[in-house]
ZABADREN-445769 format. One record per residue (C-alpha): residue number from 0; residue in three letters; x, y, z. Coordinates in pm, whole numbers. Example, Ala and Ser with C-alpha at 12.3 -4.5 7.8 and 13.67 -1.06 7.14 Angstrom:
% residues 2
{nr = 0 rest = ALA east = 1230 north = -450 up = 780}
{nr = 1 rest = SER east = 1367 north = -106 up = 714}
% end
This chain:
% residues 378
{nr = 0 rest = UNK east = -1450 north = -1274 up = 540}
{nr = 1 rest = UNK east = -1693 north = -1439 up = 268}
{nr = 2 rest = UNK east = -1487 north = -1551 up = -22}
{nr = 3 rest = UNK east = -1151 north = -1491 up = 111}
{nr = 4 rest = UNK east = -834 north = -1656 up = -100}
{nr = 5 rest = UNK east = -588 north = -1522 up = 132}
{nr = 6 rest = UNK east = -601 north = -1419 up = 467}
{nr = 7 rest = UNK east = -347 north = -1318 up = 791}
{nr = 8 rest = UNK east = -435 north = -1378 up = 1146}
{nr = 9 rest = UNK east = -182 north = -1158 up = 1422}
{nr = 10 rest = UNK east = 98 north = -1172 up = 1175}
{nr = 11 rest = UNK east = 423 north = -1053 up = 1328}
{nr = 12 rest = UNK east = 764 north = -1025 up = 1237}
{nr = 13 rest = UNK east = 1072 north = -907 up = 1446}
{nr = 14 rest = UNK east = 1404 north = -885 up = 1353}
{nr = 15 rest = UNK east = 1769 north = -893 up = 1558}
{nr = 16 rest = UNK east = 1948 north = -567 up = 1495}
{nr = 17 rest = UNK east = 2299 north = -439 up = 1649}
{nr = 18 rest = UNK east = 2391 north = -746 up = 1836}
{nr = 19 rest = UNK east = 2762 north = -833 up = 1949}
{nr = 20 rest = UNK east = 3016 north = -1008 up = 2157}
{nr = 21 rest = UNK east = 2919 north = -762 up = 2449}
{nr = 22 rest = UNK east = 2609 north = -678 up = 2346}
{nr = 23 rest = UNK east = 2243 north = -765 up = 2347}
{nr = 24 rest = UNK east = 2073 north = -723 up = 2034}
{nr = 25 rest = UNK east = 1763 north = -484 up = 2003}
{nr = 26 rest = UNK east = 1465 north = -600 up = 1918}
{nr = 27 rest = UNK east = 1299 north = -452 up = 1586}
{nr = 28 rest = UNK east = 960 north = -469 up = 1549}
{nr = 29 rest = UNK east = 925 north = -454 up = 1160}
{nr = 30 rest = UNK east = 528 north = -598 up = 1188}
{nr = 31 rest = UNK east = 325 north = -648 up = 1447}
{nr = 32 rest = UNK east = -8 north = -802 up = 1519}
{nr = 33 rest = UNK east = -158 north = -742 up = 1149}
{nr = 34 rest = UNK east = -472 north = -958 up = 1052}
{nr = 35 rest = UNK east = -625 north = -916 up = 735}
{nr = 36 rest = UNK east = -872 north = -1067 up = 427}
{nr = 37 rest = UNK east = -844 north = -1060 up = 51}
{nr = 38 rest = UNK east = -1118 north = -1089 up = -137}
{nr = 39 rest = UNK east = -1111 north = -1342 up = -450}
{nr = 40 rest = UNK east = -1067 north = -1117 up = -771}
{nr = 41 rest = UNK east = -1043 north = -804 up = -568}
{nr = 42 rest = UNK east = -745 north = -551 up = -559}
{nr = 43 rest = UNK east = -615 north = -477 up = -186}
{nr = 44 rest = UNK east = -375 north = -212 up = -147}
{nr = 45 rest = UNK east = -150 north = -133 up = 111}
{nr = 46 rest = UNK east = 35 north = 200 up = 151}
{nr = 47 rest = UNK east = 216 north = 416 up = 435}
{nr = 48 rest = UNK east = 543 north = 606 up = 462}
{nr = 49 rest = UNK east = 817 north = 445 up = 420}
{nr = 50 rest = UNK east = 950 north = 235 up = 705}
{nr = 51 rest = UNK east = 605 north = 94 up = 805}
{nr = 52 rest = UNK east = 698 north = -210 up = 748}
{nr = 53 rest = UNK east = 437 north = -265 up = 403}
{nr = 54 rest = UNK east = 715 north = -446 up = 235}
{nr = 55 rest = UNK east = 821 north = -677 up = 512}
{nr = 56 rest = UNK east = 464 north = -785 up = 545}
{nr = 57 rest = UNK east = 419 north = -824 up = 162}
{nr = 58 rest = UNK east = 700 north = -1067 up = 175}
{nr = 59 rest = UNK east = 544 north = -1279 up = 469}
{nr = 60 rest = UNK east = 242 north = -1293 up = 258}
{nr = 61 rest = UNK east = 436 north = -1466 up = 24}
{nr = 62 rest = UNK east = 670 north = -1659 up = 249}
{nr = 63 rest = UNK east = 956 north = -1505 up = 103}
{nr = 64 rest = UNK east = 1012 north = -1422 up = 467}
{nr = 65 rest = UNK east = 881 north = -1628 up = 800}
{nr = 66 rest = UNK east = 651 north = -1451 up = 1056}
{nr = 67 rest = UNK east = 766 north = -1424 up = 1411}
{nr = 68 rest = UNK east = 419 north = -1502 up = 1474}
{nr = 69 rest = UNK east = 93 north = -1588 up = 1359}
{nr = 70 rest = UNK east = -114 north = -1745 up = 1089}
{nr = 71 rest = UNK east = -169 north = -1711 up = 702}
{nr = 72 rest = UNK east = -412 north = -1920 up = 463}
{nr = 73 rest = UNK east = -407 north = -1921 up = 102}
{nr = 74 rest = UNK east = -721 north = -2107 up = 7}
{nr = 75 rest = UNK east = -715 north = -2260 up = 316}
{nr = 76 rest = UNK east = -400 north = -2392 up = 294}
{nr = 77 rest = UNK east = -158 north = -2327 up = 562}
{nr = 78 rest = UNK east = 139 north = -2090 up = 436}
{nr = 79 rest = UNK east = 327 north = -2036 up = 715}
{nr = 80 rest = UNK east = 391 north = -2398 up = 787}
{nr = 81 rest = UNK east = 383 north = -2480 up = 438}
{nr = 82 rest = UNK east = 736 north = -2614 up = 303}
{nr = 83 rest = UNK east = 886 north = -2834 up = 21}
{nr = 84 rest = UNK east = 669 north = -2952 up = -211}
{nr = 85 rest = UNK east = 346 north = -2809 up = -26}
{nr = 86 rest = UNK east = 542 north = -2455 up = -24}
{nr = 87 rest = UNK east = 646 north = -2492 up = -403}
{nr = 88 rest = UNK east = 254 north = -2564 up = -509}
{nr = 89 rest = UNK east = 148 north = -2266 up = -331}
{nr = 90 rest = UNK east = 432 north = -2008 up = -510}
{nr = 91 rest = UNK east = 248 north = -2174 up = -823}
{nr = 92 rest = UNK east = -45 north = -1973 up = -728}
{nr = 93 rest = UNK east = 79 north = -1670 up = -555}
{nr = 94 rest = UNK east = 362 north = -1494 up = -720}
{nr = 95 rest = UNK east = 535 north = -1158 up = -696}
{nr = 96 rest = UNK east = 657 north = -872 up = -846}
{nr = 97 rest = UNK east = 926 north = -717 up = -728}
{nr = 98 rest = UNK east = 997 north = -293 up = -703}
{nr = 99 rest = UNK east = 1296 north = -276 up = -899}
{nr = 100 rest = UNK east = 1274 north = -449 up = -1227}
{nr = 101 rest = UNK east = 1630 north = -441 up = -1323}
{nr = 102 rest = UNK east = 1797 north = -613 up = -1019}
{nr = 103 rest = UNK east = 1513 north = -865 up = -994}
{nr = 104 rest = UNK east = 1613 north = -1014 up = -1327}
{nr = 105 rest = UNK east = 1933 north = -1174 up = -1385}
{nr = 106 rest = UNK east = 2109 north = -974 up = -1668}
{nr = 107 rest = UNK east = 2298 north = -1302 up = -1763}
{nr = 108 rest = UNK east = 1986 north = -1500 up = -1908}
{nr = 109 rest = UNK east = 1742 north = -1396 up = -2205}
{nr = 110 rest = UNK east = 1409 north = -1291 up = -2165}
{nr = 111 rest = UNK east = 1267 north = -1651 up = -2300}
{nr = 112 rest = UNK east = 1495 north = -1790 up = -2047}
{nr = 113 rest = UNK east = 1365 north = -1584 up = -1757}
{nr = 114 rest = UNK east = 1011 north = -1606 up = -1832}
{nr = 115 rest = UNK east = 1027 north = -1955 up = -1937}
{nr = 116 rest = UNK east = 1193 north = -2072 up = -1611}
{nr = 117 rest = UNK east = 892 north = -2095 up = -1398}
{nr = 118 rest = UNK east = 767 north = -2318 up = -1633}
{nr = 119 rest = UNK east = 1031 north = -2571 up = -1603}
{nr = 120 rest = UNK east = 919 north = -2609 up = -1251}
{nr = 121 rest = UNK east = 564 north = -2576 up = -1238}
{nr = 122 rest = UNK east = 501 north = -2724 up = -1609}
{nr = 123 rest = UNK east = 748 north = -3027 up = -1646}
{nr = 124 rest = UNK east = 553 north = -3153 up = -1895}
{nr = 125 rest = UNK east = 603 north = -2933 up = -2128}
{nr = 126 rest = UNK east = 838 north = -2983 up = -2464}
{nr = 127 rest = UNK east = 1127 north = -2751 up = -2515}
{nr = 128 rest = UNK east = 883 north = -2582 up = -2828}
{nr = 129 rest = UNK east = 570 north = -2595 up = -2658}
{nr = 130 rest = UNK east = 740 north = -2375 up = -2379}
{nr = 131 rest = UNK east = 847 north = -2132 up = -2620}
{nr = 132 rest = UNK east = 526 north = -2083 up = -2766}
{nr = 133 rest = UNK east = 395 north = -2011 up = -2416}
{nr = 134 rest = UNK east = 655 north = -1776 up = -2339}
{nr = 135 rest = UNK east = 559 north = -1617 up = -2700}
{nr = 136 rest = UNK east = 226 north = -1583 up = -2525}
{nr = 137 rest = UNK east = 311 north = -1405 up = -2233}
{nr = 138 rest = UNK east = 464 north = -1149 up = -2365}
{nr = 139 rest = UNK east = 208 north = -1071 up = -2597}
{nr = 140 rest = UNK east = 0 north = -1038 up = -2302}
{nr = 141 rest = UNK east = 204 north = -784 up = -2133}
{nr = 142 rest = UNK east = 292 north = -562 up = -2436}
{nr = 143 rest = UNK east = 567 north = -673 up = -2557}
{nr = 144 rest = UNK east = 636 north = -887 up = -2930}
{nr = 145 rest = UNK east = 769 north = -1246 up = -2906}
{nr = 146 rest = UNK east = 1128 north = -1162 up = -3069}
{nr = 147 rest = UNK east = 1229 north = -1032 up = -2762}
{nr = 148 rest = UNK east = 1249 north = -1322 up = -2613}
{nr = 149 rest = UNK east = 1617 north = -1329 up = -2748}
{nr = 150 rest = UNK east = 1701 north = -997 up = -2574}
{nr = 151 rest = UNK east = 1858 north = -960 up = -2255}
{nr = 152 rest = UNK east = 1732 north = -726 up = -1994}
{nr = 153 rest = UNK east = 1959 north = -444 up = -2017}
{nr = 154 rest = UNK east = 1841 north = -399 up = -2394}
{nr = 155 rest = UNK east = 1508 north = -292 up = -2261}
{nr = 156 rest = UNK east = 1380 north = 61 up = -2075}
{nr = 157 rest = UNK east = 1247 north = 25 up = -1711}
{nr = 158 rest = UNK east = 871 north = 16 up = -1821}
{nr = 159 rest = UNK east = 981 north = -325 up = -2065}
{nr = 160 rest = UNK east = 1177 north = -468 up = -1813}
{nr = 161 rest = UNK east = 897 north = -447 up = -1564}
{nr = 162 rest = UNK east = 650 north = -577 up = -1803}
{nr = 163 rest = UNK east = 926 north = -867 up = -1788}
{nr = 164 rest = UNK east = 874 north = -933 up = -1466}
{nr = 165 rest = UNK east = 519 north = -892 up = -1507}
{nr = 166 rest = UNK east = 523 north = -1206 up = -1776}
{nr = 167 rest = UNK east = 758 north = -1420 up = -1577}
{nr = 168 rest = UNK east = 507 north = -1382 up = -1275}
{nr = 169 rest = UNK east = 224 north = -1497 up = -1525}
{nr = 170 rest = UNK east = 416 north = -1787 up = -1617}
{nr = 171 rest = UNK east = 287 north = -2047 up = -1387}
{nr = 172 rest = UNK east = -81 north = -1978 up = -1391}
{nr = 173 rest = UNK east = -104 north = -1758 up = -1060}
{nr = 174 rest = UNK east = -487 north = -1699 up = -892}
{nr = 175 rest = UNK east = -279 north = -1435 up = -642}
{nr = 176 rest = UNK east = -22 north = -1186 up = -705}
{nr = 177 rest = UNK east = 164 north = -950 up = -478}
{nr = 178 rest = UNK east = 344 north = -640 up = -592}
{nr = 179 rest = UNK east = 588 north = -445 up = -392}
{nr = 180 rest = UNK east = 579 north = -88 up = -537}
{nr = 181 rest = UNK east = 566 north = -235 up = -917}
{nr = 182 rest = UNK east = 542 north = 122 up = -1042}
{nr = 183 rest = UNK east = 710 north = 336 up = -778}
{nr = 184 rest = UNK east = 1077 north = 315 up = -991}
{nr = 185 rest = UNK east = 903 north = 445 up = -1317}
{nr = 186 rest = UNK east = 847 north = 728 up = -1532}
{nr = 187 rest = UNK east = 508 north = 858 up = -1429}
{nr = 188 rest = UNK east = 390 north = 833 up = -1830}
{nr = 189 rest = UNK east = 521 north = 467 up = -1829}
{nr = 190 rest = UNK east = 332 north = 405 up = -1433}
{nr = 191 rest = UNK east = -20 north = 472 up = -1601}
{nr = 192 rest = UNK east = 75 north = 207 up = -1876}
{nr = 193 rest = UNK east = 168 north = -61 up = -1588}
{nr = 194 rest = UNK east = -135 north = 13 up = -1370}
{nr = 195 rest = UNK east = -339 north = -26 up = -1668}
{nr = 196 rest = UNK east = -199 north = -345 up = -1725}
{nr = 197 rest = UNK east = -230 north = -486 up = -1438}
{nr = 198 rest = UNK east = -606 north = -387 up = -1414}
{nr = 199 rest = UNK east = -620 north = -534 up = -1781}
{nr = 200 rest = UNK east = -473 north = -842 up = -1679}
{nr = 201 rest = UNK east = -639 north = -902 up = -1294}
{nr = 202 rest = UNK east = -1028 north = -851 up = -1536}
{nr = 203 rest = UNK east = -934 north = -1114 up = -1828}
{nr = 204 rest = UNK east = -721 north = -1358 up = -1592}
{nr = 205 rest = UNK east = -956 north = -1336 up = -1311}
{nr = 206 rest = UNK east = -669 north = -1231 up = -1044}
{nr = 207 rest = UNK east = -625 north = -1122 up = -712}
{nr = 208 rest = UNK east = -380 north = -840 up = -670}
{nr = 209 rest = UNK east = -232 north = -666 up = -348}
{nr = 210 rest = UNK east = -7 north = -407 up = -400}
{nr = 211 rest = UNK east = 239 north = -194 up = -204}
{nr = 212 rest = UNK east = 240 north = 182 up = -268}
{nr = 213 rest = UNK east = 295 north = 508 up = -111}
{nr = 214 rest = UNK east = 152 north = 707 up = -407}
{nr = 215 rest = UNK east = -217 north = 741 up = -289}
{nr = 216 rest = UNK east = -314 north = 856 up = -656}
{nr = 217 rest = UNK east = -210 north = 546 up = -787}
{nr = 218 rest = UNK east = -412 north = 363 up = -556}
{nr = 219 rest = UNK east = -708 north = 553 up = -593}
{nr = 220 rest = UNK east = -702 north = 466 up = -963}
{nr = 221 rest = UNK east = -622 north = 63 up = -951}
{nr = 222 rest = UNK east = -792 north = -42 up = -560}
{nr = 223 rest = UNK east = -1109 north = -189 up = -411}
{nr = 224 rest = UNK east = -963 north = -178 up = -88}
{nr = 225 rest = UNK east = -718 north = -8 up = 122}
{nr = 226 rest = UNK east = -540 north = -90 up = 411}
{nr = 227 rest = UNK east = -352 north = 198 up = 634}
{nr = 228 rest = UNK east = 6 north = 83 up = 776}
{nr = 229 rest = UNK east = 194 north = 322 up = 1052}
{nr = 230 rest = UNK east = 485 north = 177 up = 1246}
{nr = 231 rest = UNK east = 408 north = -181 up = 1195}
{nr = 232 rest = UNK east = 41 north = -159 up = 1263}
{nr = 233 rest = UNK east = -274 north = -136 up = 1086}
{nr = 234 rest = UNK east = -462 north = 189 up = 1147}
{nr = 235 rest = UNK east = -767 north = 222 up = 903}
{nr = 236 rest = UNK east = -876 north = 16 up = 624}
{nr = 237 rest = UNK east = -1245 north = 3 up = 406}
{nr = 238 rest = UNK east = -1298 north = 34 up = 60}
{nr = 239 rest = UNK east = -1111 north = 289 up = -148}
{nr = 240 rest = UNK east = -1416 north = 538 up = -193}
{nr = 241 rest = UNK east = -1474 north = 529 up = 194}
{nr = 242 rest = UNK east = -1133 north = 602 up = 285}
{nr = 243 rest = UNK east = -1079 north = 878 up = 64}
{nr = 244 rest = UNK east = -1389 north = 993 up = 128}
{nr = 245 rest = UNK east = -1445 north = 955 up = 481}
{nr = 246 rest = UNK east = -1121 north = 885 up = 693}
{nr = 247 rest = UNK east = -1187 north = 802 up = 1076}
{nr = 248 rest = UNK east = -747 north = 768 up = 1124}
{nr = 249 rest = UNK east = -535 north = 1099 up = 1195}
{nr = 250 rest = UNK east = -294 north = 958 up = 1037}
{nr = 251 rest = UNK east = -483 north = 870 up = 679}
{nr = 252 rest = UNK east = -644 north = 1253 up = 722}
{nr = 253 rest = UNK east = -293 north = 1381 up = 711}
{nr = 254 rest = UNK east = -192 north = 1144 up = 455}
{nr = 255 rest = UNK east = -496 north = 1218 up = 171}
{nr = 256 rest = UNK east = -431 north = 1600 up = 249}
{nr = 257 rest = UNK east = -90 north = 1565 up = 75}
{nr = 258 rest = UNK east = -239 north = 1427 up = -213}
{nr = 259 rest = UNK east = -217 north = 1737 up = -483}
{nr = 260 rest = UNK east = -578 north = 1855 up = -643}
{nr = 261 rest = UNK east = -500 north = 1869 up = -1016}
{nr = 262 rest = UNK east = -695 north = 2191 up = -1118}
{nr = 263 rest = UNK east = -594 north = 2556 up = -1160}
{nr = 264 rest = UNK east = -706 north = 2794 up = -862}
{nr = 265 rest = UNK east = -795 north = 2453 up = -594}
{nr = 266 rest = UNK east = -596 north = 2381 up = -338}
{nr = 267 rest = UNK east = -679 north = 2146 up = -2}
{nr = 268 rest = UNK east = -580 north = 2215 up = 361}
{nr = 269 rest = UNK east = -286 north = 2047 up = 430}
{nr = 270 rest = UNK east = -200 north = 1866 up = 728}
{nr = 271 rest = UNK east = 190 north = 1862 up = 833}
{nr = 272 rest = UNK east = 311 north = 1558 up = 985}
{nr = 273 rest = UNK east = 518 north = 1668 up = 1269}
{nr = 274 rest = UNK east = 797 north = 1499 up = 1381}
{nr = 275 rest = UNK east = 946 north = 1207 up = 1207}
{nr = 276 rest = UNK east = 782 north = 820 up = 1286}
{nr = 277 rest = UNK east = 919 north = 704 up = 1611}
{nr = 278 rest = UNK east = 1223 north = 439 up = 1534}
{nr = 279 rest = UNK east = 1043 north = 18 up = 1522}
{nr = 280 rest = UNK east = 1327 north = -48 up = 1800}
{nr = 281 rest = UNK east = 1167 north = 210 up = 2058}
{nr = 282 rest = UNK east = 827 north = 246 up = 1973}
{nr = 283 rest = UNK east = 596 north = 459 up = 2193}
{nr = 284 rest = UNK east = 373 north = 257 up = 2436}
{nr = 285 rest = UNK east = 28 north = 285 up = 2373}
{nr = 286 rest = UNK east = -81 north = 385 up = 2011}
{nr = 287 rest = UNK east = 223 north = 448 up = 1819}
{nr = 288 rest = UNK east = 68 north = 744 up = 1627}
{nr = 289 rest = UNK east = 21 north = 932 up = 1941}
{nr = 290 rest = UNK east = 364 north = 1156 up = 1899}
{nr = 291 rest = UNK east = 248 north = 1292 up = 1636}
{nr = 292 rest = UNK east = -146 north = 1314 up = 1663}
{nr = 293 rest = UNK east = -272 north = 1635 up = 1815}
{nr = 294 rest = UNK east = -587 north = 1431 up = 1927}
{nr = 295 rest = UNK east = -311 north = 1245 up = 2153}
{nr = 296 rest = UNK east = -469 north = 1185 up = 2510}
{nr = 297 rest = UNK east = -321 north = 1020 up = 2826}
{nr = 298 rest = UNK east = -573 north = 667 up = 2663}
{nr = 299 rest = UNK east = -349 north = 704 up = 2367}
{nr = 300 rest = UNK east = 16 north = 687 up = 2550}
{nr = 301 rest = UNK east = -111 north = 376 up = 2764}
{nr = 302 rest = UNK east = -320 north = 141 up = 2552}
{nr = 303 rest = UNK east = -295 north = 13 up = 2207}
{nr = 304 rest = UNK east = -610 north = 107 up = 2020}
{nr = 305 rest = UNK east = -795 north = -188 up = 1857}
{nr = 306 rest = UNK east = -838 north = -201 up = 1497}
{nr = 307 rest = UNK east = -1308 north = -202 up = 1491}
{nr = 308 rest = UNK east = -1584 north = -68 up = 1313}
{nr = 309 rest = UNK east = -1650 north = 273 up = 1265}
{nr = 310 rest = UNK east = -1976 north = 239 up = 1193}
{nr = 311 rest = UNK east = -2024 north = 406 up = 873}
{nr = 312 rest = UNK east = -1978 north = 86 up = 576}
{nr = 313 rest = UNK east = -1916 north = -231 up = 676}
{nr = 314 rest = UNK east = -1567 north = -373 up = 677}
{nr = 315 rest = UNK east = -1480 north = 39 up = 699}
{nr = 316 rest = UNK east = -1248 north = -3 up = 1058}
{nr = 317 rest = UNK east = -1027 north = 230 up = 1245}
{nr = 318 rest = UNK east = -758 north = 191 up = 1547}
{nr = 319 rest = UNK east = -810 north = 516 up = 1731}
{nr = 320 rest = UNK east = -977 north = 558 up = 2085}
{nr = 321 rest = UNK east = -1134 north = 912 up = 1959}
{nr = 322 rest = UNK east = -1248 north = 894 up = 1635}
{nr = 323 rest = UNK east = -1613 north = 920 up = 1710}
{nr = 324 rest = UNK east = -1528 north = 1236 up = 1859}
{nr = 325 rest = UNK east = -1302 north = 1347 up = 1531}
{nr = 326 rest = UNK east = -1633 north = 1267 up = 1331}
{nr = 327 rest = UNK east = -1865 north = 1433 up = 1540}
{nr = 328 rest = UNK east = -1646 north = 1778 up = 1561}
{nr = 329 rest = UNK east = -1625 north = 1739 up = 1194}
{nr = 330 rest = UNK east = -1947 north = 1703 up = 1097}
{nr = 331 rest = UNK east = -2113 north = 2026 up = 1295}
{nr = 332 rest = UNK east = -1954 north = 2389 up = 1313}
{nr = 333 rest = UNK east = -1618 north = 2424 up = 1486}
{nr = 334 rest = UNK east = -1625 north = 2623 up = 1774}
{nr = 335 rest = UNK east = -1388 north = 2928 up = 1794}
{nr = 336 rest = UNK east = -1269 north = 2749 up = 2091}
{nr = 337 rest = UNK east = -1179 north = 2433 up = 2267}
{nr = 338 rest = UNK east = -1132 north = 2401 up = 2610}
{nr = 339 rest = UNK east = -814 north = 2287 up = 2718}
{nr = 340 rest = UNK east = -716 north = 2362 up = 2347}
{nr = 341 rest = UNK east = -359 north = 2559 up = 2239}
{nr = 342 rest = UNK east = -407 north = 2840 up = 1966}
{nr = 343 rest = UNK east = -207 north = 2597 up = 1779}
{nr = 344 rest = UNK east = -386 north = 2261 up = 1824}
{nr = 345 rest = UNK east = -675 north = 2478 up = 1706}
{nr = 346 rest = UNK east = -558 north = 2579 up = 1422}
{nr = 347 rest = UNK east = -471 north = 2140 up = 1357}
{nr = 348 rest = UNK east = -802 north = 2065 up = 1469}
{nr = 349 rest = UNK east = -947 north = 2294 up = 1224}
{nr = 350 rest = UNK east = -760 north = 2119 up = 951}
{nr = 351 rest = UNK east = -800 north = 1769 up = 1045}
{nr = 352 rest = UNK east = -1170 north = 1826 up = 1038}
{nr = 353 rest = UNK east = -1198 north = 1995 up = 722}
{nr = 354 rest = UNK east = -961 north = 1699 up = 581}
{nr = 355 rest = UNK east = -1221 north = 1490 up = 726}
{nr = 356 rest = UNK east = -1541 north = 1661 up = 561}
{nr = 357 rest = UNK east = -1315 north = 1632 up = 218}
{nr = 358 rest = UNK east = -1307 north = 2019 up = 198}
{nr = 359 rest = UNK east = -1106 north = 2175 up = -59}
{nr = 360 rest = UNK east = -1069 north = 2542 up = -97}
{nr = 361 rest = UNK east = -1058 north = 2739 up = -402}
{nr = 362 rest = UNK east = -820 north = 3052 up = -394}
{nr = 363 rest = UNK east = -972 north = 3358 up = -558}
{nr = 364 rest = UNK east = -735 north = 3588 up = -778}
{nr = 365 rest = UNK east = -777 north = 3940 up = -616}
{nr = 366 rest = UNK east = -1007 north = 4135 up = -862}
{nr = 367 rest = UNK east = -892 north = 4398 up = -1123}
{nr = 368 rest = UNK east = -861 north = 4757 up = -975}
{nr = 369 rest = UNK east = -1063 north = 4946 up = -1233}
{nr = 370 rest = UNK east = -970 north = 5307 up = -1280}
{nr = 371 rest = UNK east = -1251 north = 5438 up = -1037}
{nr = 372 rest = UNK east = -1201 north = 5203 up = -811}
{nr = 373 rest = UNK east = -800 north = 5339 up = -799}
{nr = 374 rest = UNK east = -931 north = 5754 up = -781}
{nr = 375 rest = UNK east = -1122 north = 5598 up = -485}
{nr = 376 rest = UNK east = -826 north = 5490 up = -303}
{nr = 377 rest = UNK east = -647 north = 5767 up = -384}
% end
């Protein structure tokens, strides 16, 4: 990808679970085979339910964690063989912000003292005062006054004590920064202040951002890009305004349809989930959505669908065998019929097309029975 500061070629990551004396560990598959680009400046965002593995792959992207497999540039800098000095010059320009921003801080050391640690590493040069006026700074940046620095983190509310972590991350000068739900543990007023932020700070500090969410309002608001995780994989990903305008994935249809329409008498066609996501020890073979997808074929259960074009925007790609055939259904009339179709995967079909034509319906209040209307009846 043109201009890319960070990109991920077949990333995987497996871990050992349930192992003993008599027994053979499992094998489970937290990540597997994920390649993707970030765009200099750009904000990529990654969501999916819980369990997908988002967060595992967030941390290989910082090296907090080491891929089973695979490749990762920053720059064009090696990460995943990256180590000592090398590794500790790249953390200067990639940093992260962790989901909870209580336990991430250490309740023992002031707020100057936490944000003014990366410093000591990645600024040596700097004088005892000329590091307190720079943590001074950085909290000015993110909201906060430079008295605070004397606090301690348990003195603050969870909206402070993220914008704590949002300053130490700032400390060393970063050009990438990764965020694993930063907003997910707040107040949904104090969220909106944190994703504005964060938007403030990626335009004026020129920054690359990809976060981790499962709240696909959120991302609507803050993204340029999303990416689609289920089970490990990458299903869809395109720009924000394609994908929540024009899914090609089952599974992002049925995600977007949960998403609640914020006006009085509009609702949208929802799409259950059935089922629960198979377990990353025992996946299914073939595409691992295929449990759950009515669309599921015999392709589906044999052969992992490749992640390619769709065809509409470029970059816009998809990892499902039939989503030409979704699209097409979608875009003319349904029939009353399929063949080879239950009653009830009709009735799915119908609402995974209308989920992909964006339609909303608008419930209508019965009308007033006015007192002829009522002899009538009578």
């Amino acid at each position: 990808m043109k201009d890319a500061i960070l990109v991920a070629r077949n990333l995987t990551r497996h871990f050992a679970v349930g192992g003993s004396l008599f027994r053979k560990a499992d094998t489970l598959r937290a990540v597997e085979d994920v390649s993707l680009s970030v765009r200099r400046g750009e904000t990529l965002a990654i969501v999916g339910e819980s369990g997908c593995g988002k967060s595992t792959l967030a941390r290989m992207l910082m090296r907090l964690i080491a891929p089973t497999s695979g490749e990762m540039e920053f720059e064009g800098r090696q990460i995943d063989r990256a180590s000592g000095r090398e590794l500790t010059e790249l953390r200067r320009d990639m940093q992260f912000i962790f989901q909870d921003p209580f336990s991430s801080l250490n309740p023992r050391a002031t707020v100057g003292r936490l944000v003014g640690e990366p410093l000591e590493t990645h600024a040596p040069e700097l004088s005892a005062a000329e590091r307190r006026g720079r943590v001074a700074e950085l909290l000015r940046q993110v909201g906060l006054r430079p008295e605070h620095a004397e606090r301690y983190p348990h003195e603050f509310s969870g909206g402070q004590r993220q914008r704590i972590g949002i300053a130490r991350a700032l400390a060393s000068g970063p050009k990438l920064i990764i965020g694993d739900e930063p907003v997910s543990a707040l107040d949904v007023s104090v969220q909106a202040q944190v994703i504005n932020l964060l938007a403030d700070l990626r335009d004026r500090l020129g920054l690359t951002l990809v976060v981790i969410a499962h709240d696909l309002a959120v991302i609507r608001h803050m993204s340029d890009r999303v990416a689609v995780m289920y089970l490990g994989r990458i299903v869809e990903e395109g720009t924000t305004d394609e994908i929540f305008s024009r899914p090609r994935h089952p599974y992002t249809m049925a995600l977007l349809s949960a998403i609640p329409v914020a006006e009085h008498g509009l609702t949208r066609q929802q799409i259950p989930l059935t089922g629960e996501m198979p377990s990353p020890v025992d996946p299914p073979p073939g595409c691992s959505f295929n449990t759950r997808c009515p669309f599921a074929r015999d392709a589906c259960r044999e052969e992992i669908p490749a992640l390619r074009e769709t065809g509409l925007e470029p970059g816009h790609r998809a990892a499902c065998h039939f989503f030409e055939e979704i699209a097409a259904e979608a875009a003319s009339p349904i029939p009353e019929s399929g063949p080879g179709r239950t009653p009830g995967a009709e009735a799915r079909f119908r609402l995974y097309a209308n989920a992909i034509a964006g339609v909303a319906i608008r419930t209508k209040r019965p009308e007033p029975r006015t007192p002829e209307r009522s002899k009538e009846a009578t």
